[in-house]
MIDOSE-1310 file (N, C-alpha, C; in nm, 2 decimals, decimal comma, always signed):
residues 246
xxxx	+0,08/-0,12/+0,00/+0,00/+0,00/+0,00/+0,09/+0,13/+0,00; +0,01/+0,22/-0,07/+0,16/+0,33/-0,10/+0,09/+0,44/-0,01; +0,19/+0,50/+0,08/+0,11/+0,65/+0,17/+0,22/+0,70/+0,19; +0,35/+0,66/+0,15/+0,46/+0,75/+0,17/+0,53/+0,80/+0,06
xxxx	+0,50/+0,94/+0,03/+0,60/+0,96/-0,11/+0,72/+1,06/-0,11; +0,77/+1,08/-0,20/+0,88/+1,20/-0,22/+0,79/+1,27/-0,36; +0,78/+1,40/-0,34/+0,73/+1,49/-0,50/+0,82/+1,65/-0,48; +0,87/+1,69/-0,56/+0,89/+1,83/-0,57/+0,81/+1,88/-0,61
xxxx	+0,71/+1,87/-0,70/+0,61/+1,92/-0,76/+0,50/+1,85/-0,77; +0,40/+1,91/-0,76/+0,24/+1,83/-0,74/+0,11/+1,93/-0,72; +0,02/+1,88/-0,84/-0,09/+1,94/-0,77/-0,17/+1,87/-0,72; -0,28/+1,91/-0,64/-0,38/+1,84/-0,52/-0,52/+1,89/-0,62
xxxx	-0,63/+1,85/-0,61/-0,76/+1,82/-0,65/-0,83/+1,75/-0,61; -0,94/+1,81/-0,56/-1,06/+1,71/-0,52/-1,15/+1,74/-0,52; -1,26/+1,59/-0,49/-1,41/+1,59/-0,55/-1,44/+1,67/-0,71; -1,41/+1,57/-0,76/-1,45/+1,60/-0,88/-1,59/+1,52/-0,94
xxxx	-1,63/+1,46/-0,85/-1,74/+1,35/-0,89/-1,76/+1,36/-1,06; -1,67/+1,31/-1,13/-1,70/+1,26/-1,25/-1,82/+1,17/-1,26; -1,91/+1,16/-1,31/-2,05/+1,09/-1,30/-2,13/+1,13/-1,23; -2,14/+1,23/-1,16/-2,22/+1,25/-1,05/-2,33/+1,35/-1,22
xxxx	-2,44/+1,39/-1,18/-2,59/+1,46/-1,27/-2,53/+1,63/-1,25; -2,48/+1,67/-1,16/-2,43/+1,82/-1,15/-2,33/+1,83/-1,22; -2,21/+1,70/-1,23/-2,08/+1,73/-1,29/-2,10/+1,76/-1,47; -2,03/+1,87/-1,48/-2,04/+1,94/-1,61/-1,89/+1,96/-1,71
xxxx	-1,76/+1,96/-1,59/-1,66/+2,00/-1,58/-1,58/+1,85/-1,63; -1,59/+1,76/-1,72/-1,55/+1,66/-1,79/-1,43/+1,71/-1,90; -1,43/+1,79/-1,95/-1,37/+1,79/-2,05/-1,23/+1,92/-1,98; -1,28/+2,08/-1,93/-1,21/+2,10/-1,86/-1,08/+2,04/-1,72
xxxx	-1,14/+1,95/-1,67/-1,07/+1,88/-1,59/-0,95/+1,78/-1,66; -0,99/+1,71/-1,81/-0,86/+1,66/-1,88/-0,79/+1,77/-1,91; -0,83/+1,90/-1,95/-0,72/+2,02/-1,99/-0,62/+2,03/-1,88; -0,71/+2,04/-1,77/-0,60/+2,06/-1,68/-0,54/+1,98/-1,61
xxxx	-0,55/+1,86/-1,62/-0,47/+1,72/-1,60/-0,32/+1,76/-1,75; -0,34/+1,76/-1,84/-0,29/+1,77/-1,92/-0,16/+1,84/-1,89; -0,22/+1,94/-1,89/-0,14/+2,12/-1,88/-0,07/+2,04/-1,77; -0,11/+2,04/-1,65/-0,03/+2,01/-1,49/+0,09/+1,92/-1,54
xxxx	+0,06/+1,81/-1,68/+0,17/+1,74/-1,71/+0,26/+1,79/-1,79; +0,22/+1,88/-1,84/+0,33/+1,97/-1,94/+0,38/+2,06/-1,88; +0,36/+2,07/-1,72/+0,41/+2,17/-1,61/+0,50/+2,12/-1,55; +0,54/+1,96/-1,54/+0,60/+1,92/-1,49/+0,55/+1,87/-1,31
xxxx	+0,47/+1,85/-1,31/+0,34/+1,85/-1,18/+0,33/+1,69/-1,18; +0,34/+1,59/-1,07/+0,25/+1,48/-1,04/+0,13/+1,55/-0,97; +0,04/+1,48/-0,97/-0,12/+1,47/-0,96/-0,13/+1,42/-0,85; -0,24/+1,49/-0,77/-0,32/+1,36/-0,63/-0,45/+1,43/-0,67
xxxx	-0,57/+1,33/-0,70/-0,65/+1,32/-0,67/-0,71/+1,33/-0,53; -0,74/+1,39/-0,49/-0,79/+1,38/-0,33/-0,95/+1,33/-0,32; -0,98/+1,21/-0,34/-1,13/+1,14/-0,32/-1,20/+1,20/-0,43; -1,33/+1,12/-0,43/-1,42/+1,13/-0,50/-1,43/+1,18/-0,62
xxxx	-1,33/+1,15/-0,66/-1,29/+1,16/-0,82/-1,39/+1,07/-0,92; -1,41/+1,00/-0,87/-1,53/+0,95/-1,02/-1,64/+0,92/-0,87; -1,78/+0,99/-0,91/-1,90/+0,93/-0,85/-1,95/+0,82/-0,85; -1,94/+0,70/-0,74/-2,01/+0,58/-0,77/-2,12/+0,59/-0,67
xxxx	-2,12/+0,68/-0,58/-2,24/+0,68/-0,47/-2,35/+0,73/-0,56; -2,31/+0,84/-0,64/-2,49/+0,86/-0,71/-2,49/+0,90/-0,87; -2,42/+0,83/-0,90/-2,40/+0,84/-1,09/-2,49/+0,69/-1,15; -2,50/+0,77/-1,26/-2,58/+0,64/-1,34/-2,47/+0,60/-1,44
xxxx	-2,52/+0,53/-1,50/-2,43/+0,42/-1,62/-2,36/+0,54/-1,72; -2,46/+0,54/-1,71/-2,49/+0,63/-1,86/-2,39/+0,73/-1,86; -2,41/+0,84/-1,76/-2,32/+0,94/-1,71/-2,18/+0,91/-1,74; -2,13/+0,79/-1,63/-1,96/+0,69/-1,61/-1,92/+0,75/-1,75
xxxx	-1,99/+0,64/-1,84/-1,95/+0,62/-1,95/-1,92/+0,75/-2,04; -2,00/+0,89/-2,02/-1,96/+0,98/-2,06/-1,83/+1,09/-2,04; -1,85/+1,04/-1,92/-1,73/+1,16/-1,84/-1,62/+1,09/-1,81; -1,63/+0,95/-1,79/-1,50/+0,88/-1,73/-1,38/+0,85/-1,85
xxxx	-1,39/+0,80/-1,95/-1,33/+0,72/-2,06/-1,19/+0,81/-2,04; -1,25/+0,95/-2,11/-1,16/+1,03/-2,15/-1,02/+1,12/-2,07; -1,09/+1,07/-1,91/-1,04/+1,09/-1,78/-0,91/+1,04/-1,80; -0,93/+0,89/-1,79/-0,86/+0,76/-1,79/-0,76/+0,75/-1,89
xxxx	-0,82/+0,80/-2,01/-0,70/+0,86/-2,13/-0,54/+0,94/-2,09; -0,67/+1,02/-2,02/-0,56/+1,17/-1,96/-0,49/+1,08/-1,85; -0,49/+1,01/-1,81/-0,41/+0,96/-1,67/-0,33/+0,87/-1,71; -0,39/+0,78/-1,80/-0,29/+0,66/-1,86/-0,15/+0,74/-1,97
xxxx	-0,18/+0,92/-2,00/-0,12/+0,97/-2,11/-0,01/+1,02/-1,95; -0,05/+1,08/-1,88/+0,03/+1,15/-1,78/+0,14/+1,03/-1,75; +0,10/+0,91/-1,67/+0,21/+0,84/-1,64/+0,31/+0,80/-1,77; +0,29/+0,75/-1,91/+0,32/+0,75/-2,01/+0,43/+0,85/-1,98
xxxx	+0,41/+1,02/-1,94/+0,50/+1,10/-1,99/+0,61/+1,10/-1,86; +0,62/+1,02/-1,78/+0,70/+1,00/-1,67/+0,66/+1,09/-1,53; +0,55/+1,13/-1,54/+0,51/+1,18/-1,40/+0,44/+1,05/-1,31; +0,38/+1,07/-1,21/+0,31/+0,96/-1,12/+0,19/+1,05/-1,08
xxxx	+0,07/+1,01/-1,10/-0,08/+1,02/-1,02/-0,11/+0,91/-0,92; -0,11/+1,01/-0,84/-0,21/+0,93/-0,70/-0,35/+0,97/-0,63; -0,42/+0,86/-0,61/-0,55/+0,85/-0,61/-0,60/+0,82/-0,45; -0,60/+0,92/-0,40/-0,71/+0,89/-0,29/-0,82/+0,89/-0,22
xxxx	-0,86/+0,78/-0,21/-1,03/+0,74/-0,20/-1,11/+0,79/-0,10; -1,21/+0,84/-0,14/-1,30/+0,94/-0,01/-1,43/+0,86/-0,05; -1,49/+0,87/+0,03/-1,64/+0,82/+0,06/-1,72/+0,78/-0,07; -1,74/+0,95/-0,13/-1,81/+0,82/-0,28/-1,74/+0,75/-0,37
xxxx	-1,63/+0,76/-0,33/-1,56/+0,64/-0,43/-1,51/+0,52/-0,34; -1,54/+0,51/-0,24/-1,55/+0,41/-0,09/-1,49/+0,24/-0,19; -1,58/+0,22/-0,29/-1,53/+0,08/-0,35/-1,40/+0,07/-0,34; -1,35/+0,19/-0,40/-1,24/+0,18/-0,45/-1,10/+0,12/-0,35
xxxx	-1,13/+0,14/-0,21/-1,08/+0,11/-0,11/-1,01/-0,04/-0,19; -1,05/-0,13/-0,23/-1,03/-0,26/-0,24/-0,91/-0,28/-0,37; -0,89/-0,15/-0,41/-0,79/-0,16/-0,51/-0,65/-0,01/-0,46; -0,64/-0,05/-0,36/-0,48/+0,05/-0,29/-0,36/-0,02/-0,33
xxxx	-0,35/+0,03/-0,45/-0,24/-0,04/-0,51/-0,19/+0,03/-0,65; -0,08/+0,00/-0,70/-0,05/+0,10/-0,81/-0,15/+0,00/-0,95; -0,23/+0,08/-0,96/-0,33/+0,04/-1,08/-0,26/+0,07/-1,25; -0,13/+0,10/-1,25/-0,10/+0,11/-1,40/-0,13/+0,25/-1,41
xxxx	-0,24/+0,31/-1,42/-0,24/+0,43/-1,46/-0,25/+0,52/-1,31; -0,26/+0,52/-1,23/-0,22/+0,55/-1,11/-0,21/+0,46/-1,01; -0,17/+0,46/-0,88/-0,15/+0,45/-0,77/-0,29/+0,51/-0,67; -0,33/+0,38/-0,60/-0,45/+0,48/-0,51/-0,42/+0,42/-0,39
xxxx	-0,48/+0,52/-0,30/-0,42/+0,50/-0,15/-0,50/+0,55/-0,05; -0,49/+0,54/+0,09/-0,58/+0,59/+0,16/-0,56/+0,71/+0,20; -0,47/+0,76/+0,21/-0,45/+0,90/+0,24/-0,26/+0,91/+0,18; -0,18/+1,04/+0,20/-0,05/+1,03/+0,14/+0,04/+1,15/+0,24
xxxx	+0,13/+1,06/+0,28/+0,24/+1,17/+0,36/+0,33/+1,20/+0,25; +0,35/+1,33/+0,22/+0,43/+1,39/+0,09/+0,54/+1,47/+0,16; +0,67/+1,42/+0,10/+0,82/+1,49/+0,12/+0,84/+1,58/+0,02; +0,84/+1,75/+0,06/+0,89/+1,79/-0,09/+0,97/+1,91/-0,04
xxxx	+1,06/+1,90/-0,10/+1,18/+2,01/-0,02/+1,22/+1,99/+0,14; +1,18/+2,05/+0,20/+1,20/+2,04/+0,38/+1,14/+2,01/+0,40; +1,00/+1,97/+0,38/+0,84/+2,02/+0,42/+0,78/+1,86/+0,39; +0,70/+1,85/+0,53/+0,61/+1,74/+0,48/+0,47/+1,76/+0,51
xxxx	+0,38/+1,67/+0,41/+0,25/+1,72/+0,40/+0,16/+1,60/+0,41; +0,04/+1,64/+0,47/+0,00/+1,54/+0,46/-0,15/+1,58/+0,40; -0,17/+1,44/+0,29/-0,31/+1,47/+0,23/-0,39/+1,34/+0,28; -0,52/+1,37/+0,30/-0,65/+1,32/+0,29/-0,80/+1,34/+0,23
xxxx	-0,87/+1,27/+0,25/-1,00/+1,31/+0,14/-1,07/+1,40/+0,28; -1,06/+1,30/+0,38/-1,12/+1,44/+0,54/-1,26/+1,35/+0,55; -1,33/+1,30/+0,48/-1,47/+1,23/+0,55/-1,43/+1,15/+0,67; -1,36/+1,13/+0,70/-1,36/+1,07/+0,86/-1,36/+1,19/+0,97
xxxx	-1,36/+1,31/+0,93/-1,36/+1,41/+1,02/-1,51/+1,52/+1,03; -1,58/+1,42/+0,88/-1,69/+1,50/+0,91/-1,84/+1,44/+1,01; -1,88/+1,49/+1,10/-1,88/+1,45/+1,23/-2,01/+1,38/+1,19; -2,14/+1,37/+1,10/-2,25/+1,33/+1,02/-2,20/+1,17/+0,99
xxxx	-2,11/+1,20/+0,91/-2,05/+1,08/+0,85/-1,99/+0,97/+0,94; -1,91/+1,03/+1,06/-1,87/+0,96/+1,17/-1,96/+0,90/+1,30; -2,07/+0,97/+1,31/-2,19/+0,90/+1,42/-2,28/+0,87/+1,31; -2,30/+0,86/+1,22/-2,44/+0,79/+1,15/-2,38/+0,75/+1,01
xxxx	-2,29/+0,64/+0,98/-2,24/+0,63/+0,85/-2,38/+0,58/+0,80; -2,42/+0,49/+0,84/-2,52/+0,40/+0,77/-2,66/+0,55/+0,71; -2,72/+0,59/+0,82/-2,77/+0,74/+0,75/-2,70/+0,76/+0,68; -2,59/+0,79/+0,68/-2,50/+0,92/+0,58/-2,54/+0,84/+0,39
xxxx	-2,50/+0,71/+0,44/-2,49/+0,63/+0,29/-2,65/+0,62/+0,22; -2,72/+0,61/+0,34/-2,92/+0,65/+0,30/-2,92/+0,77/+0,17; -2,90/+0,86/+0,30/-2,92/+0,99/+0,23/-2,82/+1,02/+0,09; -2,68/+0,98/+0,09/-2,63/+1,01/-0,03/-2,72/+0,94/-0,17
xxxx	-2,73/+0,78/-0,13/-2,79/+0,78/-0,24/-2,96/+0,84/-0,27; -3,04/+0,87/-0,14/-3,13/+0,92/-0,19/-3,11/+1,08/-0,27; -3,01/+1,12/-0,23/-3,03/+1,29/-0,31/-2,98/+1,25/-0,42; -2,94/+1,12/-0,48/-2,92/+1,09/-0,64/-3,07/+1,15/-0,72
xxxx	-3,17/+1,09/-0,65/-3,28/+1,13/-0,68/-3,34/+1,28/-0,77; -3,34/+1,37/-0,67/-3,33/+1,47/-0,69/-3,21/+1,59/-0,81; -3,08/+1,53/-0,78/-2,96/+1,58/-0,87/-2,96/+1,52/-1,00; -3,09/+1,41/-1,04/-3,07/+1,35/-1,12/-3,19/+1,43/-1,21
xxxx	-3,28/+1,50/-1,18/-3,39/+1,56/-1,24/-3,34/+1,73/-1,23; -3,25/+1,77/-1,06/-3,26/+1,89/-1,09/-3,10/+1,95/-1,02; -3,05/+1,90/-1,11/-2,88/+1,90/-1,07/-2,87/+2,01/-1,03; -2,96/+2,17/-1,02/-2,87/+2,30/-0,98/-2,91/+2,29/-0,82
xxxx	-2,99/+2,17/-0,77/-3,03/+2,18/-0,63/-2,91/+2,18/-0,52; -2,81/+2,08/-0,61/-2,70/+2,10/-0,54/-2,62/+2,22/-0,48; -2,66/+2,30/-0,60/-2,60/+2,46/-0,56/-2,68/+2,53/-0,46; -2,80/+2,51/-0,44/-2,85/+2,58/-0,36/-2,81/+2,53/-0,20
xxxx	-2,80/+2,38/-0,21/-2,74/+2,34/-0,07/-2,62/+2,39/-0,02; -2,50/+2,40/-0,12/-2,43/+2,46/-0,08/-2,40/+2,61/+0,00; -2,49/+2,71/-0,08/-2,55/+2,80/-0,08/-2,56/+2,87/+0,14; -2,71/+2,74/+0,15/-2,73/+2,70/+0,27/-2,64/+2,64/+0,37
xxxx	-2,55/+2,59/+0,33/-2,43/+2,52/+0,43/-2,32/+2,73/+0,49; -2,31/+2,78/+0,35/-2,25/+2,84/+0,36/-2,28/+2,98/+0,43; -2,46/+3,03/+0,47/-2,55/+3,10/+0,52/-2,52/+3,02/+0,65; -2,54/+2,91/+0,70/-2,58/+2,86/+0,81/-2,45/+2,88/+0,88
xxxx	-2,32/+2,83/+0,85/-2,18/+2,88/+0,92/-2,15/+2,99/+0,88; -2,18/+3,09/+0,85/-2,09/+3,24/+0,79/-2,11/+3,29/+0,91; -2,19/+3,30/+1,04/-2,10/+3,33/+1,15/-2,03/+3,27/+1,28; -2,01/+3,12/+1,21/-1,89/+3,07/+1,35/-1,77/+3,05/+1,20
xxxx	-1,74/+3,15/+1,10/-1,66/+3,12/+1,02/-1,46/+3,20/+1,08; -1,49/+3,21/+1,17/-1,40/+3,24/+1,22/-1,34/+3,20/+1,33; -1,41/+3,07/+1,37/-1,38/+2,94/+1,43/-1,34/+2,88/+1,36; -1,41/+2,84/+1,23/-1,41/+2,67/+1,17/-1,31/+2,74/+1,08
xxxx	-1,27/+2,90/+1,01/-1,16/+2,97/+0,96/-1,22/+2,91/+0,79; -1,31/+2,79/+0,77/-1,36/+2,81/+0,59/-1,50/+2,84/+0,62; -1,53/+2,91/+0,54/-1,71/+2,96/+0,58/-1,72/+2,82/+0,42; -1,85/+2,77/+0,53/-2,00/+2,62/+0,51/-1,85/+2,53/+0,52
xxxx	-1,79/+2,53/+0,59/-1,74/+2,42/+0,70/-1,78/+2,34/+0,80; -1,72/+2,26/+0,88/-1,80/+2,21/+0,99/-1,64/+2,23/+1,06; -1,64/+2,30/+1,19/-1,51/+2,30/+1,28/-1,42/+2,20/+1,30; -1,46/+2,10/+1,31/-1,42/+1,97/+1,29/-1,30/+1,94/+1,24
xxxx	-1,29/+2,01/+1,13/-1,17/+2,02/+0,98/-1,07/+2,09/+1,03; -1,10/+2,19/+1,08/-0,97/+2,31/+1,15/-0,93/+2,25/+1,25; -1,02/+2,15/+1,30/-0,93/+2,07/+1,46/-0,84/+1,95/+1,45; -0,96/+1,94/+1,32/-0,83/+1,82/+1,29/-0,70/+1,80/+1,22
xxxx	-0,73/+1,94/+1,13/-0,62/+1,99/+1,08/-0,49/+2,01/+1,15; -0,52/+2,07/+1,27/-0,42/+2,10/+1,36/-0,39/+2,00/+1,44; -0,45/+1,89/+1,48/-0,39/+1,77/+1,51/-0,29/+1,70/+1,45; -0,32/+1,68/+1,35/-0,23/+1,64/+1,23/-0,13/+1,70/+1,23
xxxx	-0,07/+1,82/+1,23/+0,01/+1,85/+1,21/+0,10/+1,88/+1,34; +0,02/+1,85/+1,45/+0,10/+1,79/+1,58/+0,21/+1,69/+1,56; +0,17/+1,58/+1,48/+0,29/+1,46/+1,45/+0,38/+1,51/+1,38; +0,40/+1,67/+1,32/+0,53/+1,69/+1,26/+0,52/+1,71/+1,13
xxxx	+0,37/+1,72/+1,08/+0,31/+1,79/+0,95/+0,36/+1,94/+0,96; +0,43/+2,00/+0,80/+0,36/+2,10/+0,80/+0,26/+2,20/+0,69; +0,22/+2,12/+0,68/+0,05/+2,15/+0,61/-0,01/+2,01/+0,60; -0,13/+2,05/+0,62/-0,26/+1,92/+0,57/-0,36/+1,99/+0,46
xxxx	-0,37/+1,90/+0,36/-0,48/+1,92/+0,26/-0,56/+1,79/+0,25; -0,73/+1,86/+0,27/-0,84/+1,78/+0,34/-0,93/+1,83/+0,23; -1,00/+1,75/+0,16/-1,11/+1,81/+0,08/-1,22/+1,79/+0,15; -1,33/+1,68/+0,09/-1,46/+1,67/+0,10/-1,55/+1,75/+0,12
xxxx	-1,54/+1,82/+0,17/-1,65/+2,00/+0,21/-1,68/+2,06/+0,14; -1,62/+2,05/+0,00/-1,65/+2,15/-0,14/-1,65/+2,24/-0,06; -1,59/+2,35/-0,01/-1,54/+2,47/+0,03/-1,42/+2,49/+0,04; -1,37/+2,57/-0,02/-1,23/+2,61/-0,07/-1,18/+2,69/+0,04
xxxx	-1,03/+2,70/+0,08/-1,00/+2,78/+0,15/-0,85/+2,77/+0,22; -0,79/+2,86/+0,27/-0,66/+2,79/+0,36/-0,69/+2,89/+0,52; -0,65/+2,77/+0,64/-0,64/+2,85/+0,72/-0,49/+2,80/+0,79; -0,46/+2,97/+0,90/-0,32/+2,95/+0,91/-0,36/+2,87/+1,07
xxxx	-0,27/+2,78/+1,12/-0,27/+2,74/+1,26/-0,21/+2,75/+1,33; -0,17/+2,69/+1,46/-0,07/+2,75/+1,54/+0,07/+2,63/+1,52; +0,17/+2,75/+1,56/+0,29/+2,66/+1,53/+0,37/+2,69/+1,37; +0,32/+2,77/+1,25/+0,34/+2,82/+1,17/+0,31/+2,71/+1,06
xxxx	+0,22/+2,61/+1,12/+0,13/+2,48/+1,02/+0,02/+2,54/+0,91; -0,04/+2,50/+0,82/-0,12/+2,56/+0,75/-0,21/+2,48/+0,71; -0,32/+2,48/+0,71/-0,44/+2,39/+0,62/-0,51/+2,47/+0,50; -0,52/+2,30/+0,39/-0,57/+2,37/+0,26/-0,66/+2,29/+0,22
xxxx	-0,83/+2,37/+0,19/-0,84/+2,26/+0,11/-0,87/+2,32/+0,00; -0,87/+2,23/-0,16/-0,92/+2,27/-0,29/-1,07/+2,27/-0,30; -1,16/+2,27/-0,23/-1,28/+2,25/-0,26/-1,33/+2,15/-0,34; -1,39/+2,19/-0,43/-1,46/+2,07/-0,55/-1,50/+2,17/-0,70
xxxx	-1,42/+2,07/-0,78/-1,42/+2,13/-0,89/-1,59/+2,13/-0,98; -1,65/+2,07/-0,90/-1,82/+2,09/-0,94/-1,84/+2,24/-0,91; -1,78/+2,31/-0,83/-1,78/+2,43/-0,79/-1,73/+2,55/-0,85; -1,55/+2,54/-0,87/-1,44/+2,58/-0,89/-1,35/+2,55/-0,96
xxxx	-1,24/+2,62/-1,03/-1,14/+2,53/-1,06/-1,02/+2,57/-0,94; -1,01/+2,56/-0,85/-0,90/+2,52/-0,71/-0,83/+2,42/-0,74; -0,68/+2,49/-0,69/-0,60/+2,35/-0,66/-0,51/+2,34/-0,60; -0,42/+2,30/-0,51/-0,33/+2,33/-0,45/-0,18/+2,26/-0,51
xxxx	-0,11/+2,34/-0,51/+0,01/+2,36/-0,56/+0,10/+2,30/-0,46; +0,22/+2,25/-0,47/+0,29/+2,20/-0,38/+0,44/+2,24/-0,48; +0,46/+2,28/-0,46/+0,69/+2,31/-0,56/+0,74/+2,34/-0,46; +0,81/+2,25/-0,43/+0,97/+2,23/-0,35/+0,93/+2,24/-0,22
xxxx	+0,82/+2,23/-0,18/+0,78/+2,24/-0,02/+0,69/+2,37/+0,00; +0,72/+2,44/-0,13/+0,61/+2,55/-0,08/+0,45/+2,56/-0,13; +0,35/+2,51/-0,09/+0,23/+2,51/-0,07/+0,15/+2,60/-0,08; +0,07/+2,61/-0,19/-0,06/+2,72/-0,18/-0,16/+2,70/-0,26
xxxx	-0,30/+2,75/-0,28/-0,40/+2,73/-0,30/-0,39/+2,83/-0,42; -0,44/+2,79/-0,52/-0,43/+2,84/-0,67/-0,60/+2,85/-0,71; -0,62/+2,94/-0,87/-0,72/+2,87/-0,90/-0,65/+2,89/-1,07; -0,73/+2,78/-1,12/-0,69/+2,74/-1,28/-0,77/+2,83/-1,36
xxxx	-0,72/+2,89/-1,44/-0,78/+2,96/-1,55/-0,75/+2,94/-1,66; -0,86/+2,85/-1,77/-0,83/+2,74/-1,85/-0,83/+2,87/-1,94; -0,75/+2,82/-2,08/-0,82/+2,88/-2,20/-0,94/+2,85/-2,26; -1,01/+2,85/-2,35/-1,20/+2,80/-2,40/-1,12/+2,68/-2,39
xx	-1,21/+2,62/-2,34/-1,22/+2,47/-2,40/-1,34/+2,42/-2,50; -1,27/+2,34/-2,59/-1,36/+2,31/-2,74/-1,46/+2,21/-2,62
C-alpha cells in the first residue's frame, strides 16, 4: 500500500465526482490534467474523483473514458498520479495499489523540499459521516434522486451550508465548513506535518494554525477550478484559469 511519497512538484484536486448529474466539468478537468503534465506536476487526486455513490451508467461512460486517457497519457510522460479514496468512491478502497495508470491509497504523507505534507479526502472528520455512517450512505444515495432531475439543487445546498456557518466562520476559519476540519487539521500537524490538505466539504479555503502549520483545502471542482500547488515544499491554493475549451 503506498502512503509515503517523495514529490517536488504536485498538484492536489478534489471531489470531482466525474459521473455524479451536477458534474459538467468533464472535458475542462482533462485540460487541466494535461497542462499540470506539461508543467512538470505529479497529480493527487484527493477522493471522490469518479462518482459511484450517485452516478448512473450512462453518465460513467460519458465523463470517465476520456479521464482515464488523460491519466494513462500522464504516467506515459514519466510523472506519477495518486489516487485517494474518499467516501463516494469508498469501492475503490479494495484496489490501494499501483493500478497502472495510477496508484491509489488511503491517504499520502508527501516529502517535498524540507516540508512534509499530509493529504487526505477528510470524510472521517466530518462528524455526520462519523456517528451515522449508515444514515449518511441512506441519504447520499437518496439525493441521487433529486440531482438527477434537478442538478442546480446542489447549488442551492451549498449556498445554505454556507449561510448557516458564515457566523462561526472564524472558528471553523472556511465559511460552510464544519469546525471539525480546523481541529483536525491541527492535530495532524502535531505529528510533525507542515500542512494538511483535506477536501470533501467542497469549500475552498486555507487557514493559518498554530505553530506556523497551514491547512488547505481545494474544494470541488463541481464548484471551482481550485488547486493546490505544492513546488519544492512551498504550498498554496491556486485557481486554474483554463483557455475556452472546445
Amino acid at each position: 500500500m503506498i502512503t509515503a511519497i517523495s514529490s517536488e512538484r504536485m498538484v492536489v484536486i478534489s471531489d470531482l465526482h466525474l459521473g455524479n448529474p451536477f458534474s459538467t466539468n468533464g472535458k475542462r478537468i482533462v485540460a487541466f490534467l494535461r497542462w499540470a503534465t506539461a508543467e512538470g506536476y505529479d497529480i493527487c487526486i484527493n477522493g471522490d474523483g469518479l462518482e459511484i455513490a450517485q452516478s448512473s451508467f450512462a453518465k460513467m461512460t460519458y465523463d470517465v473514458p476520456e479521464f482515464l486517457r488523460a491519466l494513462s497519457e500522464i504516467r506515459k510522460a514519466g510523472r506519477e498520479v495518486y489516487y485517494v479514496v474518499g467516501n463516494h468512491d469508498i469501492a475503490l478502497e479494495h484496489f490501494l495499489d499501483d493500478w497502472g495508470m495510477m496508484k491509489g491509497s488511503p491517504f499520502l504523507n508527501v516529502t517535498s523540499g524540507a516540508k512534509r505534507i499530509r493529504i487526505e479526502h477528510g470524510h472521517l472528520y466530518d462528524p455526520f459521516f462519523v456517528r451515522h455512517p449508515h444514515l449518511y450512505e441512506l441519504l447520499t444515495a437518496l439525493a441521487a434522486i433529486p440531482l438527477k432531475f434537478f442538478p442546480k439543487s446542489y447549488r442551492l445546498w451549498i449556498r445554505f451550508e454556507r449561510w448557516k456557518s458564515g457566523r462561526r466562520a472564524k472558528k471553523t476559519g472556511i465559511v460552510g465548513e464544519p469546525k471539525e476540519f480546523r481541529e483536525a487539521a491541527a492535530e495532524i500537524t502535531r505529528r510533525g506535518f507542515d500542512a494538511v490538505i483535506l477536501g470533501h466539504t467542497h469549500h475552498a479555503g486555507v487557514v493559518d494554525l498554530e505553530g506556523g502549520a497551514t491547512y488547505f483545502n481545494p474544494g470541488s471542482w463541481l464548484l471551482s477550478t481550485h488547486y493546490v500547488e505544492i513546488d519544492r515544499g512551498e504550498v498554496r491554493l491556486k485557481t486554474w484559469l483554463p483557455k475556452a475549451i472546445p
